[in-house]
N, C-alpha and C positions, 0 to 999 in steps of 0.2 A: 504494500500500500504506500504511494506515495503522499506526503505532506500536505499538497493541493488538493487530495480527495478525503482525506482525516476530516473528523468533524471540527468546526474551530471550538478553541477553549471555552467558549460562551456556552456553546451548544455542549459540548460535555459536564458543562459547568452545572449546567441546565437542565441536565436528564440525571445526575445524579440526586439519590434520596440521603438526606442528613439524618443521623441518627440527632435523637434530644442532646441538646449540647450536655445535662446531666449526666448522660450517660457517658460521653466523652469526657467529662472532668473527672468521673470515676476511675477510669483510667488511671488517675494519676493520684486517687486516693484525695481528690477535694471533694467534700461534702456539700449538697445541694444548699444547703441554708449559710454556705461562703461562695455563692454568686449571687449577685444581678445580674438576671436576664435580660435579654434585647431578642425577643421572639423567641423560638424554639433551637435557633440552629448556633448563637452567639452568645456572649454574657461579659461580665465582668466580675474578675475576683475581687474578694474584698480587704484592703490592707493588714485588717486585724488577723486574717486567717494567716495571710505571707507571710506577717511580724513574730506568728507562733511556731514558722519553720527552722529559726535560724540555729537552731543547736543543733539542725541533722546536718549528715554530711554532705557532700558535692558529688556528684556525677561529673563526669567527660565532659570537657566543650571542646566541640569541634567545629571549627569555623570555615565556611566557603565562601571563597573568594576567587578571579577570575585573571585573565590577561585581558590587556587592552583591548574596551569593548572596539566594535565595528558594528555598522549595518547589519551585517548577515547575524547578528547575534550568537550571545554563549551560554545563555540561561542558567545564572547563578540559583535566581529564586528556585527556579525550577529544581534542579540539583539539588536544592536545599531541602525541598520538600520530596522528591526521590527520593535521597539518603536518609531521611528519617523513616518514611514507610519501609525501605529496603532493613535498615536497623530494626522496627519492630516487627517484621517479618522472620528475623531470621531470633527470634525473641528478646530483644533485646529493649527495657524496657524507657524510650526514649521521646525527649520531646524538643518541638522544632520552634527556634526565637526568628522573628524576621520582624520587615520594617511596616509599615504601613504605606498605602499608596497613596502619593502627590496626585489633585484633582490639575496640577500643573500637565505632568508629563501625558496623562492618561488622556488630557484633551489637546496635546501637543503633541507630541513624536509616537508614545509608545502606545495609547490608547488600554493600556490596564499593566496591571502589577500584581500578579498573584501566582508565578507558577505556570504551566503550558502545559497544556495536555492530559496525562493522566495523571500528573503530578501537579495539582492544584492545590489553594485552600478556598474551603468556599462558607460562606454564600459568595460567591464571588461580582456579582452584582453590589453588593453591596460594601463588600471590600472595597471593593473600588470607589463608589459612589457616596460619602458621606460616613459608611463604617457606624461607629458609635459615637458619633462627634467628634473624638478627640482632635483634631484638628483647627475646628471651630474652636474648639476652649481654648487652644492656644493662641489660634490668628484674636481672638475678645480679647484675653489676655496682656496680649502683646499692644496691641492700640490700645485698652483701656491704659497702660502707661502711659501713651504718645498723649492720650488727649488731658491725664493728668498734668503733663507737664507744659503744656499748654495751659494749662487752665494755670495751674500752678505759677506759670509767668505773668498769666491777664491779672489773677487781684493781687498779688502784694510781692513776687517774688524773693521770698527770704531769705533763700538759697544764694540769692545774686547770678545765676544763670546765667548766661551771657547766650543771647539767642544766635550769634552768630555762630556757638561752639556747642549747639545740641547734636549730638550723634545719634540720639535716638530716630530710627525712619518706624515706618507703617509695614505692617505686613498683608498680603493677599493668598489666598493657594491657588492663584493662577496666573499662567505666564502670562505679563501683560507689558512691553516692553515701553508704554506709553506713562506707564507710573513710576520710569524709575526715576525721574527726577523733575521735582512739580514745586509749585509754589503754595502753599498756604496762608488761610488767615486772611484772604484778599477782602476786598469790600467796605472798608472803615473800620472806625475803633471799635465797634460792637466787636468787630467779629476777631479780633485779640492782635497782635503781634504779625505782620509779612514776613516770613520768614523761606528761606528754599529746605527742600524737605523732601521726601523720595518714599519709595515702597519697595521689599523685597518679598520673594516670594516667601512662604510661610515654613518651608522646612528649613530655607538658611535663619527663621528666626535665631537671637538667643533667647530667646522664652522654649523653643524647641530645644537648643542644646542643654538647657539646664533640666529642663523635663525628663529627658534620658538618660540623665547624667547624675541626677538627686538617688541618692538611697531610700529615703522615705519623705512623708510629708516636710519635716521638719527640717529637712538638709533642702528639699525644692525654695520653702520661705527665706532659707539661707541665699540658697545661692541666687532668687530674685531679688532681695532686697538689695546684693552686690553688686547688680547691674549698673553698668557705665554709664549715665545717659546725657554727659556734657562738665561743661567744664566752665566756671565762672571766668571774669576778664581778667584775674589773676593767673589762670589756669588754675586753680584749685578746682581737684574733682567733684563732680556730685552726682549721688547714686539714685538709683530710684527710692530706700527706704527717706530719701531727703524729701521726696516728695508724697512720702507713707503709701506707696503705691504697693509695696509688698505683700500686704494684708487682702487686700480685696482680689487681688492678683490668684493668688493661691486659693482664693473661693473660688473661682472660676475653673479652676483648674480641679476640685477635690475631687471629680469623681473622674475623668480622663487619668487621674494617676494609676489608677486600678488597671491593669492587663486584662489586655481583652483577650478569651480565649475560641476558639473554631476549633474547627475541624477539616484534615484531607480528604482528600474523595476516599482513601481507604482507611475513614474513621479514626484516623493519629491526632491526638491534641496537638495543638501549634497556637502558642502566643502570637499573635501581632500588635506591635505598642511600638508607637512614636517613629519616626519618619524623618533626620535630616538627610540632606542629599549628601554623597561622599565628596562630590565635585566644589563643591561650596559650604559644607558643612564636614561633621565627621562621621556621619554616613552608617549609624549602628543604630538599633533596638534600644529599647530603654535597662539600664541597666536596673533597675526594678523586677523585670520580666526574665533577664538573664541570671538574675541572684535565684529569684525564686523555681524558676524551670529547676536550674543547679542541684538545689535540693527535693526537690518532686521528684527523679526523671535520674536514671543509672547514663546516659547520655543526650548532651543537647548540642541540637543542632543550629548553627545561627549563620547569618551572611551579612556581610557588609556592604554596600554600595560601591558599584566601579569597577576596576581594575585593582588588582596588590596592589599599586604605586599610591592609591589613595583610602582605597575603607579599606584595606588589610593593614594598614601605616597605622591607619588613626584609630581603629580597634585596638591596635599593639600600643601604641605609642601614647591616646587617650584615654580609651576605655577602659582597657585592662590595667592600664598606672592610674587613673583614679579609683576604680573601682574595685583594686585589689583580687583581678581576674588574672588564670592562671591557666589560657591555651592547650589543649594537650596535643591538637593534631589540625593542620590545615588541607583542607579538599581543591586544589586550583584549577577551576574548570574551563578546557578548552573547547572549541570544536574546529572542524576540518576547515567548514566555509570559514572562521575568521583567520585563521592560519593562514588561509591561500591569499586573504584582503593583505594580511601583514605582508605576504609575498609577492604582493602585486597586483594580482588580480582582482578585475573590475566585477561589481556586484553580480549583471545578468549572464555573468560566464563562471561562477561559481559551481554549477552544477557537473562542468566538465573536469571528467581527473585531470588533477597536474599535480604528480609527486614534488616534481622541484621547486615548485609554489608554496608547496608544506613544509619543506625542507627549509625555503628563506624564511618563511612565517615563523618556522620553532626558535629563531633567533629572538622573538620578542618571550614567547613560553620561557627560554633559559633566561632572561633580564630577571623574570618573575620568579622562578624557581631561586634564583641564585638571593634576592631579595628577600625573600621570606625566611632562607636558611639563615641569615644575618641576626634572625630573633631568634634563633636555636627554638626553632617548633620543627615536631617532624610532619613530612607534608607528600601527597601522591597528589597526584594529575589524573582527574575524571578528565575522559572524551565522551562531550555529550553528545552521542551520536546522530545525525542525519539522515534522513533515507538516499541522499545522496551521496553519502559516502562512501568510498571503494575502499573493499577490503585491504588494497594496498596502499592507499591513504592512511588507513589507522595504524596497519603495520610501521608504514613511515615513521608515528608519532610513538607508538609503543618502544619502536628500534632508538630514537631519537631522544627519548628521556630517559630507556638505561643509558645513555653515553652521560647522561647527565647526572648519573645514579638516583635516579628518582622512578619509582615505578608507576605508569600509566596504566589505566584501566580504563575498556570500553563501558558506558554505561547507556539504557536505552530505554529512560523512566518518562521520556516525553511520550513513547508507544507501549510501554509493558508495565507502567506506575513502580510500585516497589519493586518487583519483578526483575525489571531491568536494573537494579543495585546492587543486587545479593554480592556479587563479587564483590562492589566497594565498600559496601560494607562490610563484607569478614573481613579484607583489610585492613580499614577502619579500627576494626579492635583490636585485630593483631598489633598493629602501630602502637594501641594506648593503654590496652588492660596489662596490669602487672608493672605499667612503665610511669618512671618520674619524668614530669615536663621538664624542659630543660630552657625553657623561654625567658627573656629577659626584653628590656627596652635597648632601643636602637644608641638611646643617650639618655644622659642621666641630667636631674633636676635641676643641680647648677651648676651647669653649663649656660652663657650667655644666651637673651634669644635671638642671637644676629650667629652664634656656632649652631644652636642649632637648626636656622634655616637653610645653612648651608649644607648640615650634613646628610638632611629630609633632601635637598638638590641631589649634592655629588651622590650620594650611596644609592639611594631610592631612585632618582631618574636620572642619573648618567650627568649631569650637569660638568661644566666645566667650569661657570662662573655665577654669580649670583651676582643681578645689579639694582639698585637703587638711586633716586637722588637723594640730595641732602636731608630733605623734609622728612622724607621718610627713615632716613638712617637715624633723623635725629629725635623723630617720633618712637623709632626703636629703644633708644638710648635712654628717653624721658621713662617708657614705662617699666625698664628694668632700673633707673635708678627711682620707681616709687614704690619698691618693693613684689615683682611681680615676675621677677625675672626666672623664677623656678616653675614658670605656667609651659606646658607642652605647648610646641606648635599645630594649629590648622591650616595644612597649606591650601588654598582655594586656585586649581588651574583646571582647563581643558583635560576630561576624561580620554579624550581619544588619542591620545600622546602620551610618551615619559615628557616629553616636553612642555612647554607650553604653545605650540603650536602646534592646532590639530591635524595639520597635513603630514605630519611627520609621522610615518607610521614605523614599523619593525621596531629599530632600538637605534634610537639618533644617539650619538654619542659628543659631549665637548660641547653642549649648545649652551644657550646663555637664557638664563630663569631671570625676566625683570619683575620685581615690585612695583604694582604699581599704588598701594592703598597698602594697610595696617587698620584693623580693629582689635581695640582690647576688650575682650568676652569675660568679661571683669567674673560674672554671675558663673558663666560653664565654665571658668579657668584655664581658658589656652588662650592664646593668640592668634589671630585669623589674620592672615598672609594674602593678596589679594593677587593674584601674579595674573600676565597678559591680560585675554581680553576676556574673560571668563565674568559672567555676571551674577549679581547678586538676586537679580530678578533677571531670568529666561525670558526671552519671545518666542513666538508662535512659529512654526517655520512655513516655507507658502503655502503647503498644503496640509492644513491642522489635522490632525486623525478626528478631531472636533466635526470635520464636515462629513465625519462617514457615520458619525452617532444618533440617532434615532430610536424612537420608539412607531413599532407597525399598529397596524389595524388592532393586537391584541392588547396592546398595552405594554408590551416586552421591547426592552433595551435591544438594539443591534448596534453592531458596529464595533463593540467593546471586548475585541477582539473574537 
């Protein structure tokens, strides 16, 4: 059966029956009366239950992550929720962390976010489309700031603000490339202060990275009240608790803290909770949902956003150094079609063998491999297989990562669900049961933040030089001498490159990484890195997957892949 004649993910999405989310939480040994429900097939746990896990022990994490995506696609999510059916198929008792889906990308490039084929999670309509809210509590959230400190400047500002130095912007969850830089407040004195002002999309919020990033309620209130959000004519800083916006903030938020839990088409629980992009954010699950799986769950599965270069970075480099997480094994999922894009070859001739295509393309594969072995995790190469792919293509890539000492496995969970895993997942435990992680971070806490943007360049994407002007070097300089200098970096570039240029495919070697912006993420505690032209709010590309969305005669969603 070829791919073109496969039902698409909607329609499989569609014809599967959900067991009671109840019974799915059973699974894992939660009790009906520690969820709220959201219909029959979704729910949310409730914190006090999570709070009463923490003296068990930990299960496996095992994290999937990707090479540099392409067009032809590499289906991490997808992978993600394979290897967990394939792990609880072969009994092993496991559960899968992932992100939630941007109403951004889903009505822009990619048109849904859940997995493909018979490795989905579902309701998958609604995964996609609105979910449990959380999203929304965060985009209120995050403008309930904005319009705090707004108001905050109109009657009496105490703080001394100085409006030309608010760094606070607006967030949307949709690419809209018309808002990233607007003017506010126009009209007269009624309507407060003229000031220029912008919007980003909602998973680069930090109201998002702090979400994902908080342990529990009381660390979330921490870390919003530490938000950044301007600077008096002194430069002295001032945060959002300056403007008591902390409190109300975290109402908003009380019940989106809760993990949401589903289910796969083959009945496996699977948290999804929180949503930044790896591109522009740091690209993980909330760590809330990763603690708690941990102890639920003999093995968790989770994925990062991107390529290694970016959400396997900042899972290593952020999540796991805040969060005191502790990797056992990473899954880096390839396929043939984007190996042949690394290797040259143009989209609509993907379907035709070209071994020597795969061969140039495994040069980006080994960047990645080699990159991940730099955190000491041990790590195999899923091929997520194609129906177009020649037995001697896979041979190629199998032959091609023993050269690399890393062993490659065919996997084929987009047409066989768990089914097609069984192999990676015995692997998978062979790699981790009986074995000490041996992970560590890329660099350590203090180390300068201008060493370590350099060494997220040269090591992670091949850089030869890092450049800046002065503003920015001296923007660096300010916030490591105000104390702040031991915060991880977020580097924010082009996913489709180790570079920051996305035309560069395979493994550019020696190029030059420009800065061109710095935020300090005062509240989530890194540094956000703004390199080339990569933005903080996306636009629509000409042909939005927006224009193929519809509901028919029945009332039913189309188009949503």
């Amino acid at each position: 059966m070829t791919q073109n004649s496969y039902p698409s993910d909607i329609e499989i999405a569609r014809a599967a029956t959900a067991k009671p989310i109840e019974e799915i939480a059973g699974k894992l040994d939660i009790p009906a009366s520690a969820l709220i429900r959201y219909g029959d097939d979704k729910a949310k746990v409730k914190l006090d239950y999570i709070n009463g896990l923490k003296g068990k022990p930990d299960g496996k994490l095992i994290l999937v992550t990707a090479i540099t995506p392409t067009p032809a696609g590499e289906g991490k999510t997808t992978t993600t929720v394979g290897l967990g059916d394939g792990l609880n198929k072969i009994g092993k008792k496991t559960m899968i962390c992932i992100r939630e889906p941007s109403l951004g990308p889903c009505f822009g490039m990619k048109g849904g976010a859940a997995g493909g084929g018979q490795a989905q999670v579902i309701p998958m309509e609604d995964i996609n489309l609105h979910f449990t809210g959380d999203f929304h509590a965060i985009s209120a959230a995050n403008n309930l700031l904005a319009a705090l400190i707004d108001n905050h400047v109109y009657w009496d500002n105490k703080s001394e603000l100085d409006t030309r130095r608010i760094t606070w912007r607006r967030v949307m969850d949709m690419n809209d490339r018309s808002l990233r830089q607007i003017t506010t407040s126009q009209g007269g004195v009624a309507n407060g202060y003229p000031r220029e002002g912008g919007f980003d999309i909602t998973p680069a919020s930090e109201v998002m990275a702090c979400f994902c990033l908080a342990t529990d309620m009381k660390d979330l209130r921490r870390r919003l009240a530490k938000i950044l959000i301007g600077f008096t004519r002194t430069r002295k800083p001032v945060y959002a608790c300056d403007v008591l916006a902390d409190g109300p903030m975290v109402a908003l938020l009380k019940d989106a803290i809760m993990p949401n839990i589903v289910q796969t088409l083959e009945h496996n629980p699977a948290f999804i909770h929180g949503g930044p992009f790896a591109n522009i954010a740091h690209g993980c699950n909330t760590v809330i949902a990763t603690k708690a799986a941990l102890k639920m769950a003999d093995y968790v599965v989770t994925e990062a956003g991107f390529g290694a270069d970016l959400g396997a970075e900042k899972f290593f480099n952020i999540k796991c150094r805040k969060a005191g997480l502790t990797p056992d094994a990473v899954v880096l999922v390839a396929t043939i079609r984007a190996l042949k894009m690394h290797g040259g070859v143009k989209k609509q001739d993907l379907a035709d063998e070209n071994i020597a295509a795969v061969k140039k393309g495994l040069n980006n594969l080994k960047r990645h491999v080699e990159n991940i072995a730099k955190f000491g995790v041990k790590e195999v190469v899923a091929i997520n297989r194609f129906p177009t792919d020649t037995d001697a293509e896979i041979k190629c890539v199998v032959d091609g990562c023993a050269e690399m000492d890393v062993k490659a496995i065919e996997a084929t969970h987009w047409a066989d669900g768990g089914d097609g895993t069984l192999a990676l997942a015995r692997h998978v435990t062979h790699m981790v049961d009986g074995q000490t992680s041996g992970f560590h971070t890329l660099y350590n806490d203090d180390l300068s933040l201008w060493t370590k943007i350099q060494i997220i360049a040269e090591e992670i994407y091949g850089a030869g030089e890092v450049v800046a002007d002065q503003k920015i070097r001296d923007q660096i300089r300010q916030f490591q001498e105000q104390g702040v200098g031991h915060y991880p970096i977020c580097m924010a570039k082009t996913q489709y490159s180790f570079s920051t240029d996305p035309n560069l495919k395979g493994i550019p070697k020696n190029h030059v990484v420009p800065i061109r912006e710095v935020r300090l993420s005062n509240g989530a505690e890194f540094l956000l890195v703004v390199c080339g032209d990569i933005m903080t709010m996306p636009g629509l590309p000409r042909t939005p997957a927006a224009n193929s969305i519809e509901l028919d005669g029945e009332g039913l969603i189309q188009g949503l892949f």
